[in-house]
Structure formats: C-alpha cells, structure tokens
N, C-alpha and C positions, 0 to 999 in steps of 0.2 A: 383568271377569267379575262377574256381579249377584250379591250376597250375601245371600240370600233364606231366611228359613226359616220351611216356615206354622206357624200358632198352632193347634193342635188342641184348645184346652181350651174345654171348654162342649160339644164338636161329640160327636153321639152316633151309634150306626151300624156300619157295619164301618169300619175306619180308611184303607181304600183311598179310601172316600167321602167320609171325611172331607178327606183330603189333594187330594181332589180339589176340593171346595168350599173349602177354603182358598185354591187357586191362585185359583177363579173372582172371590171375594171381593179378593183383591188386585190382580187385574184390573180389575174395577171401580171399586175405590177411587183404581186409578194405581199402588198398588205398584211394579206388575211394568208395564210398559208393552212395544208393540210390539218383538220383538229383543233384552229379556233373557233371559240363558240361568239355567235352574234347573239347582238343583246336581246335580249327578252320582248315577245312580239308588242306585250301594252305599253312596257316600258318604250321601245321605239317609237311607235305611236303618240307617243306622251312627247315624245323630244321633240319630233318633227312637226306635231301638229298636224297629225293624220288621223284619220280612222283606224281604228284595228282591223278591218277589214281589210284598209289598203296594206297594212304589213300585212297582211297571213295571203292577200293575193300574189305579194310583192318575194312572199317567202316561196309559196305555191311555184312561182315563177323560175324562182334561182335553184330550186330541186329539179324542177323539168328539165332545167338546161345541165345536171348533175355537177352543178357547186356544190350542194349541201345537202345535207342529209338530215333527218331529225329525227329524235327519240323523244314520246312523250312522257314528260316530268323531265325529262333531261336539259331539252334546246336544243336549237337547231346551230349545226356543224360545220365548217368549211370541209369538204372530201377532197381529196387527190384527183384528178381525170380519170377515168376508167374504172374506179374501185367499186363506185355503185352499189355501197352496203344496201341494206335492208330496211327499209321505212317504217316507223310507227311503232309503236307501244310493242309488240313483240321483238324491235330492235334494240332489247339490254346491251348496254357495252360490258363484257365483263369485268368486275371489281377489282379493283387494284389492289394490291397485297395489302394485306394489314388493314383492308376500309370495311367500314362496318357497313350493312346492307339494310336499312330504312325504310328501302323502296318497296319493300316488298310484302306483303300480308300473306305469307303460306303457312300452311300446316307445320306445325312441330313433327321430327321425323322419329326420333329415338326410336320410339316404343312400334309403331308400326313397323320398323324395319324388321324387328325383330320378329313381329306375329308373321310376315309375310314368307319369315323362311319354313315356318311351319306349315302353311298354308300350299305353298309350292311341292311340298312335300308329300300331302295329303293327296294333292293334286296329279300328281307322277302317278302312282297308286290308282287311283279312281276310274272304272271302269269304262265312265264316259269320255276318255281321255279324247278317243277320235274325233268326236263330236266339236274339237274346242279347235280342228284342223283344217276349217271348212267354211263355205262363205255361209251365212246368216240373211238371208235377203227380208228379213223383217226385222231390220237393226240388232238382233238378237235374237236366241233360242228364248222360249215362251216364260220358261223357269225364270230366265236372266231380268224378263221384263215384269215376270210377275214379283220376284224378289224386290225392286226397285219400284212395284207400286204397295208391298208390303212398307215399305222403307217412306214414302208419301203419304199411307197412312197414318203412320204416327202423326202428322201434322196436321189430321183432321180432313183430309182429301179422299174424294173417289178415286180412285184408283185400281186398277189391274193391268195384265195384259196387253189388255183390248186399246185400252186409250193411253199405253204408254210408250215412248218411243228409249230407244239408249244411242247417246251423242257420248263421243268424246271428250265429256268436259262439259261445264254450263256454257263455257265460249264459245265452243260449237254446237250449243244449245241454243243458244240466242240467233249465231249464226244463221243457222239453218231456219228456225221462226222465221226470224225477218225476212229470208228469202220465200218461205211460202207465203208469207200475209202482206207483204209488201212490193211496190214497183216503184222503178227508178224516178225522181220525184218528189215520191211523196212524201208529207210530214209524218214526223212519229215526235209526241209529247213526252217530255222528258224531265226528269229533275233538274233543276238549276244546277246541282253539283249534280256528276254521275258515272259510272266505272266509264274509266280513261279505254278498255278493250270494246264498250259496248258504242262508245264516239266513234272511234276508228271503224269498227265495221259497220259504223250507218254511214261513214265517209266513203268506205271502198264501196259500197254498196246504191253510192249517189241518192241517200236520204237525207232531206231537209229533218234538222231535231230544232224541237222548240222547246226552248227553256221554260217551264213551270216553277211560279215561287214556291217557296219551301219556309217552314218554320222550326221550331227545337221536335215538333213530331213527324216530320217531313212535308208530301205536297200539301199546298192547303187546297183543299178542295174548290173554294170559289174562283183562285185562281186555275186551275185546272178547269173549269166550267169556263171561264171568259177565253184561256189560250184554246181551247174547241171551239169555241164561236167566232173567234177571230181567223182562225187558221183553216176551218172543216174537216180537223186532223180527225182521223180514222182508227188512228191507236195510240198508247200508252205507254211505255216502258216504264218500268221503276220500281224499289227495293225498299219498299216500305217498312221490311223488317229486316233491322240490323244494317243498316241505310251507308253504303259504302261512296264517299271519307267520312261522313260528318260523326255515324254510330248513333243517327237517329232512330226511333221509335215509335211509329205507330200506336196508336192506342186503342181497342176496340172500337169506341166512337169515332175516331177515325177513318178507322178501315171502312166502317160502315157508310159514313159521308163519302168517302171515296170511294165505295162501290156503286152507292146510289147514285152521285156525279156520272160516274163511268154509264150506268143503264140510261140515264136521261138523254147522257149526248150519245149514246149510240158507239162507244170505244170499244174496241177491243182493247185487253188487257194484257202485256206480257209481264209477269212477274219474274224478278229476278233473284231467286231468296236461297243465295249458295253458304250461308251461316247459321242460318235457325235449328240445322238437322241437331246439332246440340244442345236443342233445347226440349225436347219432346211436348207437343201440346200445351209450352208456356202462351203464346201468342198464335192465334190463327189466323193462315196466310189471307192475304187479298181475295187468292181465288175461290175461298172457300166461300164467300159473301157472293159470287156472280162465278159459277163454275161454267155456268151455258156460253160468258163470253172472254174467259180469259186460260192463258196460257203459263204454265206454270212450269220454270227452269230451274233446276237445282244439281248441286254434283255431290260425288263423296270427297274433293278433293281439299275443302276447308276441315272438314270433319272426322274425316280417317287420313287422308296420304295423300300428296298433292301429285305425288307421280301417279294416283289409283288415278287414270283418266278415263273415268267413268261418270257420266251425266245421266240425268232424265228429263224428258220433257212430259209434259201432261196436258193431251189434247181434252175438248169440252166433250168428246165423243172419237168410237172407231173411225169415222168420215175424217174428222178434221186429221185423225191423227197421222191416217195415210199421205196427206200429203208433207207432213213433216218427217215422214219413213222416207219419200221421193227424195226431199234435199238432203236427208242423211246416206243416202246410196250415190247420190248426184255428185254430193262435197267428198266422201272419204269411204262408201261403200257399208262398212261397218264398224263398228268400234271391235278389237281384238277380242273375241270370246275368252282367251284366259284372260284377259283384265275382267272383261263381265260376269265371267265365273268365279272372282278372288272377289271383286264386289257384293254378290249373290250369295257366299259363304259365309262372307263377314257379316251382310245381313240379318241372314236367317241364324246363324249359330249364335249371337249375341255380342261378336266380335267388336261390330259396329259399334253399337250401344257402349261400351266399355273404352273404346277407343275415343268417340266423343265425350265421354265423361272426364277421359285421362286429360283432352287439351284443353279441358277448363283449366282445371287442375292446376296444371303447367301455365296454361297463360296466369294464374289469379296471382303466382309467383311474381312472374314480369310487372304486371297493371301496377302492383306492389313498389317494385322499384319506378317503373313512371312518377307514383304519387310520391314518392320521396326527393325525386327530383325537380319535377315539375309541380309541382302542388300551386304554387302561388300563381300559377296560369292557366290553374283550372283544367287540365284535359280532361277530354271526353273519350269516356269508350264504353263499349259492352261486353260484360263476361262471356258473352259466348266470340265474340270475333278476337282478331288477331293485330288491332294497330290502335292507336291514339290519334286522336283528331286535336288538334291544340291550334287557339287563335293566336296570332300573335304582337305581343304588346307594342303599342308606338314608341318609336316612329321606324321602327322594323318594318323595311316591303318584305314579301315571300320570296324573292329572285332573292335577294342581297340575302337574306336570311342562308335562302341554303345554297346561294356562292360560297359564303364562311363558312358553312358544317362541311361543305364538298373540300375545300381547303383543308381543312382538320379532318378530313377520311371518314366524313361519315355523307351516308345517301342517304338522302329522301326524297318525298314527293310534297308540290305545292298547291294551294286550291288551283291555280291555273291549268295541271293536268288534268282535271274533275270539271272545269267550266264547260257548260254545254253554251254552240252558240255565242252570243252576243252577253250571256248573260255575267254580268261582274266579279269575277275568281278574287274569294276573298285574301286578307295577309292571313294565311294558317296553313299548316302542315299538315302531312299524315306521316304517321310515324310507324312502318312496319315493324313493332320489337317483336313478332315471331322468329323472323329471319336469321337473324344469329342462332348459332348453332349452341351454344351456352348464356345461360344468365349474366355471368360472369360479363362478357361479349355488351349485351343491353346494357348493363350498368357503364359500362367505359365510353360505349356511346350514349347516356343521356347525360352520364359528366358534361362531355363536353360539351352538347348541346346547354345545358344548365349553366355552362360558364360561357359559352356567347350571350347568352341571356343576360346573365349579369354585367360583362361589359360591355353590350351596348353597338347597336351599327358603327364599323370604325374600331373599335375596341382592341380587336384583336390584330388591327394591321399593323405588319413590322415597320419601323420606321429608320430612317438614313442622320 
C-alpha cells in the first residue's frame, strides 16, 4: 500500500486545489507512479485537518484531470495518462491469481448451472421459439411479466402484468426508478449504510442522498421523520429486509412505523429487496404496508443465478408503471427474452422455488464455518443472504484492516463503501463468503482473516 502524503505548504487557493495539484506534481515528478493507491479519503482528511468533503472534492478533481481512477471498496488509483479505466463500483479490478474474493455477495452457481443446460434445451424445442427473436416494446412478452408478478406474489404483493415492468437486474431496476421519479438535484433519503451500486447511480445521476440513522432493525423511523423535515426529500430508498452490509431486519412493527412515517411526510418509497425471494411470505416487504406509494425492485439474481439478468420492478398502478417501461426502453430497450423466458420457466415450473431453497442450503454450510472462525466477534448475517457483516475490534481502522487481508490475498469490502454522504462509515467489514467457488476456498480465507485478528494492527508486518 503507497504511503503518500501531499506537501500543501507554499500552495494557495482553496485546499481541495491545492490537494489536488499536489497529487498532479507527484505524478510528474514519479512520486506516485502508475497503480499506487492514495490513502483512504477520512483517513487523509484526518492527517491534514480537513473536511472529508475537501478530500472527495480534492479527489473529484485529480480524476477529472485523469490522475486517478477509483473503485469503490477498493480506493482511489494513480492511472497511467491516457488509460482512463472505468470509474465506480462496476470498475472490479480483476483478482489476482490465488486471491480469495470477499468483495463480492453472488449467488452460488453449481446447481443452476446445471438446471440451465436443460432449460436451454427445452427451450430449442419450444414452439414459441420466434417469439424470443424480437423486440418486446413493453419490457417483455405479457407471460414474461405475468410470471414475474406470480414470483412477487409470494411476498404478499399485488401484482401482474399490468403494473409490472422487467429490468435487467435490480440495478437497472433502481436505475431506471430513479430516472422516472426523480430530477437532477433532488434529495432521496437513504440508509446511513447503503448498496455501494445504488450511491453511485444517485451520483451519476446528480442526486443529493441523505443519510437516515439506522439501528440493529434498520431506519429508525423518527429519524426518517426529522431527515424529511429537514431536507423536503420527496423519496426514500432502502432495504429494510435483509438490509445490505449490515443483514439487518425489520420487524413488522417496524415496517409498519416506517410506512406510517413515509404516508405522513408524503415519501415515495423505493424498495430495494433482491434477497427475501428465499424466504417465501417469512417477512412482508415495505410495500405491502403503502402499495399506492411505493416501488418495489427485486431480481432473480441473489436467488437463482447471478448471470439470470432478470429483474422486476412493481409500479403502485398500470399509469405509474408506463413510465418506468419509457426508462427501460430509453436505458437498454428490453431485457433479452430468452433470459425472460429461462426466468418465466423457473418461475412457473417450480425451478425457482428449489433453487432458492438449494442457496440456503449451501450458504448455512459457509455462515457455519464464519461462526467457527469468527465467533468471538460476533458476525452478523441472515440465512437467506450471501455475506457477513463483522465490526471490528480495537484498535483496528477498516482501511488498515483490509490493507492486511489485501496483502495475504484475500478482498473485501469496508463500511466506508456502504457510507451514504457525510454519514460516519463504521470499522467493520462485509464479508462476501458466497463468492468462492468451494467451501474449502471460505475456510482458507477466514483463516487468515481470523489470524490477522489475532495479531493485531502491525502484527503481521515483515520486519528487517
């Protein structure tokens, strides 16, 4: 990890300028050369006696001018002139031989790989085959959409057709929401912690997000009441079931406080609930409490196959729903009818169902070996998701933390990818153990997280 700090004295200006010609000058000189990482934006902030705002302006600044590049959960990069990777949370660097992958919360693939080859097959054969050759100008053929409000209903939702739209994904689920219910500007309320993909596209998207405190059930409602009063925010975002990093949980009294909040101040709601489809009817979602004013986003891609890139969204009626059909034809036209059609399959034959039963399953394996490693620091998870939430113990920061596991080959992600805003990114991890392709894989990566634990910030540095 490059141990870098600019020299700001002589430099006049506002201090975000200044920090950002510092970087340029170190670049120049060789400093900082191709692939060193600058330090951690609180962490800077904290050295120099700045706001956090002035680093993320200061960083904001040295990307424009194509110094640096950043990936979030990763850090931000010195680049080469001209190379001008790809910005933001969808910018993975890919894993270096032999590193284990943390970063990531996806589906388990074994078992669906295998239903798909039958599926494809079935599909060859199927009479409607032309049908799946052709554009779809209402996100989907009616089957595709009705299948996918069959698949909402299990959660207690109205649903068909009429008021269902099919996205590519919940992330262009959300996408697309936010471009029909929102303008450049405006606020949308948010969890204090909150999916690192759903920050980034209210960034490109030029939305102010406001941080909402959160407790061990997620928002707590009164603050969610004061950050609307304060702000005149118009909407809501959040994941109140199965609550991605932390694997918090709503509780029907909850939901219910948090519905009533939401009708008082006049929110719209986007829900964003891509893990519960494995739970059938255990917890009922947000939107079932205020269906007239909330939007409900979900995929198959936690729950059957992370490649099946097939989402839905769920308008409060046909009216609302047409205009989130406009941004799904605006942004990508349609989602691939044979995906909609393998989706629609698994559905309706029972595939689905069986397949979400299977990645409990499989994860209850892993959570298994988490608690054997991590027990004495408590991680948090839920059997229907895919990661571990673990705080972590002093006098461990989350940077340092996973500078050393990055060092010993293993990725993860820190609350600081999950910080919405200004709001304080706690020391704790997430810890994707889906991602590894065998058990075997998790186990060798929480070893050795479990043995930086033991020795301590420092512990494991070589010494001369």
């Amino acid at each position: 990890m490059t141990i870098w700090m600019p020299d700001l004295a002589g430099r006049q200006g506002p201090k975000y300028l200044a920090i950002a010609d510092a970087i340029a000058d170190a670049v120049t000189a060789g400093a900082l050369t191709d692939g060193d990482k600058l330090p951690p934006q609180r962490n800077l902030a904290y050295d120099l006696g700045v706001t956090l705002g002035t680093v993320t302006r200061a960083y904001t600044e040295a990307r424009r001018r194509g110094l640096v590049g950043g990936e979030v959960g990763r850090g931000t990069y010195v680049q080469a002139p001209g190379s001008n990777p790809p910005d933001g949370f969808i910018a993975l660097a890919p894993n270096r031989q032999g590193e284990i992958d943390f970063a990531h919360a996806a589906a388990l693939t074994a078992r669906p790989g295998q239903q798909l080859a039958e599926t494809l097959k079935d599909i060859a054969d199927s009479p409607e085959l032309e049908q799946l050759v052709g554009y779809q100008f209402d996100t989907g053929l009616a089957r595709h959409r009705d299948a996918g409000g069959q698949w909402l209903q299990r959660a207690g939702l109205t649903a068909s057709a009429d008021n269902v739209a099919i996205t590519n994904g919940a992330q262009h689920g959300i996408m697309v929401t936010l471009m029909a219910l929102a303008q450049p500007g405006d606020t949308i309320l948010a969890e204090a912690l909150s999916y690192p993909g759903f920050i980034q596209l209210a960034q490109q998207l030029s939305l102010r997000l406001e941080p909402v405190a959160m407790d061990e059930q997620g928002v707590i409602p009164e603050a969610l009441a004061e950050a609307q009063r304060r702000t005149s925010a118009r909407l809501f975002y959040c994941m109140p079931t199965i609550h991605n990093p932390t694997a918090a949980m709503a509780s029907d009294s909850r939901m219910a406080a948090l519905a009533e909040t939401a009708a008082a101040h006049d929110l719209t709601v986007v829900e964003d609930d891509v893990w519960s489809g494995h739970m059938k009817a255990q917890t009922k979602p947000l939107s079932t409490y205020i269906p007239e004013r909330a939007y409900y986003v979900t995929s198959l891609s936690k729950t059957m196959a992370g490649g099946l890139r097939v989402g839905y969204v769920l308008a409060p009626d046909a009216t609302h729903i047409e205009r989130i059909r406009s941004m799904v034809r605006l942004s990508g036209w349609l989602t691939a009818p044979v995906m909609a059609e393998i989706a629609a399959r698994w559905i309706l034959d029972g595939t689905g169902e069986a397949l979400a039963r299977w990645q409990i399953q499989a994860m209850a394996q892993r959570f298994a070996i988490a608690d054997e490693y991590l027990h004495a620091h408590k991680p948090v998870y839920h059997p229907a998701g895919h990661y571990v939430w673990m705080q972590l113990p002093e006098p461990w920061r989350a940077s340092d933390f996973k500078a050393e596991a990055e060092r010993r080959g293993v990725q993860l992600l820190t609350g600081e990818s999950f910080a919405v805003g200004r709001a304080p990114a706690p020391h704790a991890v997430r810890l994707g153990i889906s991602k590894p392709e065998t058990d075997a894989e998790v186990r060798r990566g929480l070893e050795i997280l479990s043995d930086i634990l033991r020795t301590g910030p420092g512990g494991g540095l070589d010494t001369v």
